[in-house]
C-alpha positions as CSV (number, residue, x, y, z in Angstrom):
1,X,85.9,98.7,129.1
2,X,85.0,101.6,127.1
3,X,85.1,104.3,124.8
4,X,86.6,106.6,122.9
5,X,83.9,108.9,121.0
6,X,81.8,108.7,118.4
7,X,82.4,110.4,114.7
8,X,79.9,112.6,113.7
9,X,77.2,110.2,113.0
10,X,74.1,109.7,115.1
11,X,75.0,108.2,118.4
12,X,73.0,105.5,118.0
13,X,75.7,102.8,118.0
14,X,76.2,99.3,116.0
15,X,75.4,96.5,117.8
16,X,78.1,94.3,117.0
17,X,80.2,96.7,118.8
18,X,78.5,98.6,121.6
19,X,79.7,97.6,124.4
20,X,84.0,97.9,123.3
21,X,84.1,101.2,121.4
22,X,82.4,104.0,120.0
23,X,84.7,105.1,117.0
24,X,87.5,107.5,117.3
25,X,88.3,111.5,117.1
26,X,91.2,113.4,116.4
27,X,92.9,114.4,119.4
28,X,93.9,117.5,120.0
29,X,97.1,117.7,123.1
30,X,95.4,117.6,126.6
31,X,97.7,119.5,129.1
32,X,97.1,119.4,132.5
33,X,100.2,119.8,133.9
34,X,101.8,123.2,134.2
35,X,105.7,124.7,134.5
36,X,106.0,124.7,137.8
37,X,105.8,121.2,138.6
38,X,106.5,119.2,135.2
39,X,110.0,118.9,136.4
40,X,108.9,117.4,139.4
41,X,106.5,115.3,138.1
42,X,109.3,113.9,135.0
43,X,111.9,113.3,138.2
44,X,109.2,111.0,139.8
45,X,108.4,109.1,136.5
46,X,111.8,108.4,136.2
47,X,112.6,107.4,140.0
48,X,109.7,105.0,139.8
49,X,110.6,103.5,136.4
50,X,113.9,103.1,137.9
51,X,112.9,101.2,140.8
52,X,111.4,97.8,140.4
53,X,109.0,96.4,143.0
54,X,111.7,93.9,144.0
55,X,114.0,96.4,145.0
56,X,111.3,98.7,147.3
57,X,110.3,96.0,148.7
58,X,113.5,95.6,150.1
59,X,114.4,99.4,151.1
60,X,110.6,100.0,152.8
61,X,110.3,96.2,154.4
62,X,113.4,94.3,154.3
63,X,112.7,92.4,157.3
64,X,109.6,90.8,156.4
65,X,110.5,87.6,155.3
66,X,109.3,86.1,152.1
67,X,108.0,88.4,149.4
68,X,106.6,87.6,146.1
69,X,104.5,89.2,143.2
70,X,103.1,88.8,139.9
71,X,101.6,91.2,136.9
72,X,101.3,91.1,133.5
73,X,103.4,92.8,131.1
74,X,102.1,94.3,127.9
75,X,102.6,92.7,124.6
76,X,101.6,93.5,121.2
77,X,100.2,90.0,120.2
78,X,97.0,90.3,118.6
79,X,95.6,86.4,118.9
80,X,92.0,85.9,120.4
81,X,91.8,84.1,123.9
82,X,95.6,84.4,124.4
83,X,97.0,84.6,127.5
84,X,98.9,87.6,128.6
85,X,102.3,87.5,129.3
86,X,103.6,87.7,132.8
87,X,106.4,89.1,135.6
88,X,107.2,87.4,138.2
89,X,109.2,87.9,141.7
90,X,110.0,85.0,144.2
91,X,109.7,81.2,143.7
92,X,106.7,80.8,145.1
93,X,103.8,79.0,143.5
94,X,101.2,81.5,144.3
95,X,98.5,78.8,144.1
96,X,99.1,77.6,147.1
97,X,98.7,80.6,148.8
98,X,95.2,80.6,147.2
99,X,96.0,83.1,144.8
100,X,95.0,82.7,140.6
101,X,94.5,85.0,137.9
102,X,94.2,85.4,134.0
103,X,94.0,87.6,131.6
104,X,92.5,86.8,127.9
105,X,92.3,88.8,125.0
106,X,89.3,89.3,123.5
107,X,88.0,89.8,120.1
108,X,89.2,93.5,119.1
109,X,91.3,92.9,116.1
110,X,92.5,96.9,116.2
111,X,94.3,96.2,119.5
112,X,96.0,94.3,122.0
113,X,95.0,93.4,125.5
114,X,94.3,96.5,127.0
115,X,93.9,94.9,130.3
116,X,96.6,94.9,133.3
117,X,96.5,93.1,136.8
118,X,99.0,92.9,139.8
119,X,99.5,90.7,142.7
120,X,101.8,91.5,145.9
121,X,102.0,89.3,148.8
122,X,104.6,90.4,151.8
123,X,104.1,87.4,153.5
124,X,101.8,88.0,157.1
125,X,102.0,91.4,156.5
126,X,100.2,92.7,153.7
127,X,99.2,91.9,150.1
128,X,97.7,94.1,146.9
129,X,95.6,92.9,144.5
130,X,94.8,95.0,141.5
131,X,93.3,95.2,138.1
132,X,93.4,97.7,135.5
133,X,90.8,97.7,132.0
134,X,92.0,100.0,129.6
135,X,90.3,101.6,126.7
136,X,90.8,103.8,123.8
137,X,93.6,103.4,120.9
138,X,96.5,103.7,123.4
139,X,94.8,102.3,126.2
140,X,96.7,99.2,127.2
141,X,100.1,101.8,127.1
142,X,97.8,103.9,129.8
143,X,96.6,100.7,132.2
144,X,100.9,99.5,131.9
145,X,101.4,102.4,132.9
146,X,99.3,102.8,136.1
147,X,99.6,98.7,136.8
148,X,103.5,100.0,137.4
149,X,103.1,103.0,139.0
150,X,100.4,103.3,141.4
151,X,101.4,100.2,143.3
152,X,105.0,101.8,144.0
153,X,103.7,104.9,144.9
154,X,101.0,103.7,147.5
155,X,104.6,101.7,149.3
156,X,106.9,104.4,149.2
157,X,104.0,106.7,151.2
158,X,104.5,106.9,154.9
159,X,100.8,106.6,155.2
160,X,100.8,103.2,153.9
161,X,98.8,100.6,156.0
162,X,97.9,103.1,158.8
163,X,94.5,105.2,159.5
164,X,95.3,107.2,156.9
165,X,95.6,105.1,153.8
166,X,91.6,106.0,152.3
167,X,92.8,109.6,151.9
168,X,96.5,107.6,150.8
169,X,95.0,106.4,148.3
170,X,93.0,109.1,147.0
171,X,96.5,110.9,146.7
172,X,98.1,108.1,145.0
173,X,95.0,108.1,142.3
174,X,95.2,111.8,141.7
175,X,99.1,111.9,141.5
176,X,98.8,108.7,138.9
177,X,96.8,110.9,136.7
178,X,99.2,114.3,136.9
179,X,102.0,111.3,136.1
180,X,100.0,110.3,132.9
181,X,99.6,113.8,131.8
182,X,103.0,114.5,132.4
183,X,103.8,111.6,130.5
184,X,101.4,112.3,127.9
185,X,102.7,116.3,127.3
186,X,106.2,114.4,126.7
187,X,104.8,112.6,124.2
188,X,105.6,109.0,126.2
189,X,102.0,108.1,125.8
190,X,98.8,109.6,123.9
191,X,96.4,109.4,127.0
192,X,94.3,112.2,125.4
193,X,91.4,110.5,124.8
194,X,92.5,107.0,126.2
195,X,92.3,106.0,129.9
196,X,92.2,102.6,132.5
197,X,89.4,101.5,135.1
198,X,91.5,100.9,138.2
199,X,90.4,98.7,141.1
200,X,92.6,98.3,144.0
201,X,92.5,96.1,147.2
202,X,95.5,96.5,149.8
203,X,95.2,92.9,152.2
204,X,96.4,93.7,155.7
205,X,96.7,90.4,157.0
206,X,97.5,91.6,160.6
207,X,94.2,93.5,160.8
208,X,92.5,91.3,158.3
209,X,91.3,94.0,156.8
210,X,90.7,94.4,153.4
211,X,90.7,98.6,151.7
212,X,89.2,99.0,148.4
213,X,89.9,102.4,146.2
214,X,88.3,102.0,142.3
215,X,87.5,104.0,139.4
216,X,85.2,103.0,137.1
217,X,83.7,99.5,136.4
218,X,86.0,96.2,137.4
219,X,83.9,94.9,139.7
220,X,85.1,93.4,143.3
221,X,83.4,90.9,144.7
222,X,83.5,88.7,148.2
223,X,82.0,85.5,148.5
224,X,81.3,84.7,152.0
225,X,78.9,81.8,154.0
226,X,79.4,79.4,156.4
227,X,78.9,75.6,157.5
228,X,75.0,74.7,156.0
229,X,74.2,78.3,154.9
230,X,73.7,79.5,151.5
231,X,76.5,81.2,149.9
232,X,76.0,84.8,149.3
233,X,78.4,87.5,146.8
234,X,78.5,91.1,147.8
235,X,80.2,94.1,145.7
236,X,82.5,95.7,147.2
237,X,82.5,98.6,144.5
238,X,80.1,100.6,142.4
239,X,80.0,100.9,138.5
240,X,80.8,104.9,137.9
241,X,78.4,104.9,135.5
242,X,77.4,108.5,133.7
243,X,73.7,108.2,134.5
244,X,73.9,107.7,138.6
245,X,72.4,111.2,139.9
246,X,75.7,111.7,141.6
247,X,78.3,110.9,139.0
248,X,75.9,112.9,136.5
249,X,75.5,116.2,138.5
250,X,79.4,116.7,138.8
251,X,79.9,115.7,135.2
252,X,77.4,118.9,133.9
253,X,78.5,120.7,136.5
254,X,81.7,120.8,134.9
255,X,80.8,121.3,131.6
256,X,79.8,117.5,130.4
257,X,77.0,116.2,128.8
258,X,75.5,112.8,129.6
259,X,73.7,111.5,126.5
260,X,71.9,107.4,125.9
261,X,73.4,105.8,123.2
262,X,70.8,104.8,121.6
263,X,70.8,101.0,122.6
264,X,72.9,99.9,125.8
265,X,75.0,103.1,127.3
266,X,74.4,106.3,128.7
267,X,78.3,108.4,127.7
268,X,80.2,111.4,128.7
269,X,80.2,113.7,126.1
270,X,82.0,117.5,126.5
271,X,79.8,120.3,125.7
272,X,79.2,120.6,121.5
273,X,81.6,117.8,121.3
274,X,81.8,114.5,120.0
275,X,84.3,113.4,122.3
276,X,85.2,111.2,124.9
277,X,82.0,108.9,124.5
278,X,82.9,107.5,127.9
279,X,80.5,105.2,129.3
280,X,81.9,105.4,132.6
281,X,82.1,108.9,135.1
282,X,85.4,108.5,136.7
283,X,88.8,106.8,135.3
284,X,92.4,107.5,135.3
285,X,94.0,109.1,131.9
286,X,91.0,110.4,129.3
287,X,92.5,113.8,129.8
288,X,90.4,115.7,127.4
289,X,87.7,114.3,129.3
290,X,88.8,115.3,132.5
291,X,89.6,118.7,131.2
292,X,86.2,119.5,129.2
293,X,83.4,117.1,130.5
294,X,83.8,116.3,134.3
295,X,85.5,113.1,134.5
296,X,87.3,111.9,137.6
297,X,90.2,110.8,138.8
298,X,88.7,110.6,142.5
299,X,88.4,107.1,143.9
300,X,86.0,105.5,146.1
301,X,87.3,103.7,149.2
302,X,86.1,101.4,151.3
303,X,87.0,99.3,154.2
304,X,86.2,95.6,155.1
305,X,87.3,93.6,158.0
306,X,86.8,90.2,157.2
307,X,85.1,87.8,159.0
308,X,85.5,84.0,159.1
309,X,82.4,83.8,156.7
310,X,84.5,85.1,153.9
311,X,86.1,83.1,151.6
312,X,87.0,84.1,147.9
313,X,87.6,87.5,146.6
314,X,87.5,88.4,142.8
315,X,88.4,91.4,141.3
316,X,87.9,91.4,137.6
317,X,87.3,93.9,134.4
318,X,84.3,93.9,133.2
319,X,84.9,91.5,130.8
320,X,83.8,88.8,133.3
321,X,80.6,91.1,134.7
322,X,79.2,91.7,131.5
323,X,77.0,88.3,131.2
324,X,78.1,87.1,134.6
325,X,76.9,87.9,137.8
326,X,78.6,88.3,141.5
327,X,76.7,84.6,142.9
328,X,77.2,83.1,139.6
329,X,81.1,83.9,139.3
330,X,81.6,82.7,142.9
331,X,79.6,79.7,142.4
332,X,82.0,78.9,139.6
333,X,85.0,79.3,141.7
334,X,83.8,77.6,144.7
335,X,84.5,74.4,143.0
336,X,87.9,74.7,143.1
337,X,90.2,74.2,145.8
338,X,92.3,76.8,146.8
339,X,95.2,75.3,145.8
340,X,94.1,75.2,142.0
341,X,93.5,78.7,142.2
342,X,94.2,79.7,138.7
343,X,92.5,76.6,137.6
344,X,89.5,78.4,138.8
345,X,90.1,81.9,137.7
346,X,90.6,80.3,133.9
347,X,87.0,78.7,134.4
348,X,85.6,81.9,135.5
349,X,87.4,83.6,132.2
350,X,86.0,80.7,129.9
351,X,82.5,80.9,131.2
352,X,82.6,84.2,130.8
353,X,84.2,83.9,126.7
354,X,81.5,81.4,126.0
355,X,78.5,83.6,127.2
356,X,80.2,86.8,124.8
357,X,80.0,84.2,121.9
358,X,76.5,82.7,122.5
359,X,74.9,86.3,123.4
360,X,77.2,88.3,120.3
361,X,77.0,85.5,118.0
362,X,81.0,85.4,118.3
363,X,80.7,89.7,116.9
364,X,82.6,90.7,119.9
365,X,84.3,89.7,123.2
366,X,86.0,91.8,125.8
367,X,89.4,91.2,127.3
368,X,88.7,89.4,130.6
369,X,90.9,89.5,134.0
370,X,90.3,87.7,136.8
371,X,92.5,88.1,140.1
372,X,91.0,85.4,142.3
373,X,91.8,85.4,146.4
374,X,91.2,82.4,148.6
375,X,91.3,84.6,152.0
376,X,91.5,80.9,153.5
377,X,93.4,78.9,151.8
């Protein structure tokens, strides 16, 4: 969730609001692209727009059997607690493969849901789970717009599912963003000071093996224990949060400011600026923040090969995280079985609405996304 930036009041910031936005700023056109490759860059936008998941699917594996995937699709609807609208591929009910998910609007009347997810499952082969949180005025166009592209882009590369797939999908992350700013100097979307979280999880079911690359703050989690031991939940990602020493030393490095809100968030702020207000380090889009306060695009990856302790993985925006915590969520979940999979994801996702309302007083609620894995189902 986060930010666009402040106005030029103090930066201490209302409480009935904290935690979804800090205001807005007249945007001035970020450009990162330049001459030489902005042709390039339109072709691939247009190739990959072209090209649904269906149809790759079959040119790259077209003799893996049964394929099926689903993701939501942006809408304009405005209602509180709604569910998303969805695409699917495939007939397949995906709760029997141990597979749910939702995605809720919250309580911000000046937008839609900003969030995105995506499922993938090549059957015995490979699957991807993602989700995608966007923020700013425009930022549900910017998480659509990554939710379709960076899934096609980490399948069409050779180095898919082979030792090379970390620095894959550091690529993949870095071309997304020249996309959006290519997209953004046509004037296809205003990703200026608007941006997505992006967590991703490629499944390789062969090497049960799971490989993680995120920006920003939707958590993944793994719940894993076994016969008479206690259950335990591990993150599998870290919060890119301004304040780590890290995340803070490239961001004035670059020219960024980290500055405490004055009551819940420490935010990116460029140099005598009032903009981006992020309260998060890395992200894809925000590209006046990538340009003037040190922002990045660069993912963190990291590998897993599951065990036969592991059970349930959840990968959600941080609409779930925010009163909710890793053994908490999977406790929730672990009363399901796996074939009521989105039975359990919606519990997760009301849980998570009811805490918003009791610790808000009903002032505010994030979109919440849960993508919710039974690894065996």
């Amino acid at each position: 969730m986060g930010c666009s930036s402040s106005t030029g009041k103090d930066a201490a910031v209302d409480k009935e609001r904290r935690r979804l936005s800090v205001g807005s700023v007249s945007s001035s056109p970020a450009d990162e692209g330049s001459g030489k490759n902005i042709e390039e860059e339109r072709g691939l936008i247009s190739d990959l727009s072209n090209q649904s998941i269906e149809e790759l699917l079959k040119n790259v594996w077209p003799d893996n059997g049964r394929k099926c995937s689903v993701s939501s699709v942006t809408d304009q609807g405005k209602a509180s607690y709604a569910n998303k609208p969805i695409q699917t591929f495939g007939n397949e009910d995906l709760q029997t493969l141990g597979l749910g998910y939702t995605c809720r609007k919250g309580l911000k009347p000046e937008s839609p849901n900003q969030d995105s997810w995506f499922i993938l499952k090549v059957h015995e082969d490979f699957s991807i789970y993602a989700v995608f949180d966007g923020h700013g005025a425009k930022g549900h166009d910017v998480s659509n717009f990554v939710k379709e592209n960076l899934p096609k882009l980490m399948m069409r590369d050779q180095r898919f599912k082979t030792d090379e797939m970390p620095d894959m999908l550091k690529d993949c992350f870095r071309k997304t963003q020249s996309l959006i700013t290519c997209a953004n100097k046509d004037k296809k979307m205003d990703a200026n000071l608007a941006g997505t979280t992006a967590t991703v999880c490629v499944h390789d079911h062969q090497k049960n093996k799971l490989t993680i690359a995120h920006v920003a703050d939707s958590t993944a989690v793994i719940s894993s224990w076994s016969d008479n031991t206690e259950m335990k939940a591990e993150k599998l990602t870290r919060d890119h949060k301004p304040d780590l020493p890290d995340e803070k030393k490239r961001i004035e490095r670059n020219g960024g400011r980290v500055i405490f809100d004055g009551y819940a968030n420490h935010r990116v702020y460029a140099k005598g600026q009032r903009y981006p207000g992020l309260n998060m380090s890395r992200c894809l889009g925000d590209l006046m923040g990538h340009q003037e306060a040190g922002i990045s695009c660069e993912p963190e990856v990291s590998e897993r090969v599951l065990t036969d302790d592991d059970k349930v993985l959840l990968l959600c925006s941080d609409g779930v995280w925010e009163f909710i915590n890793p053994i908490e969520a999977s406790q929730i979940v672990c009363k399901f079985k796996p074939n009521r999979a989105t039975s359990a994801a919606e519990q997760l996702a009301k849980e998570a609405w009811d805490r918003w309302i009791r610790e808000e007083g009903g002032a505010v609620v994030d979109d919440i996304t849960v993508v919710l894995v039974y690894l065996q189902p």
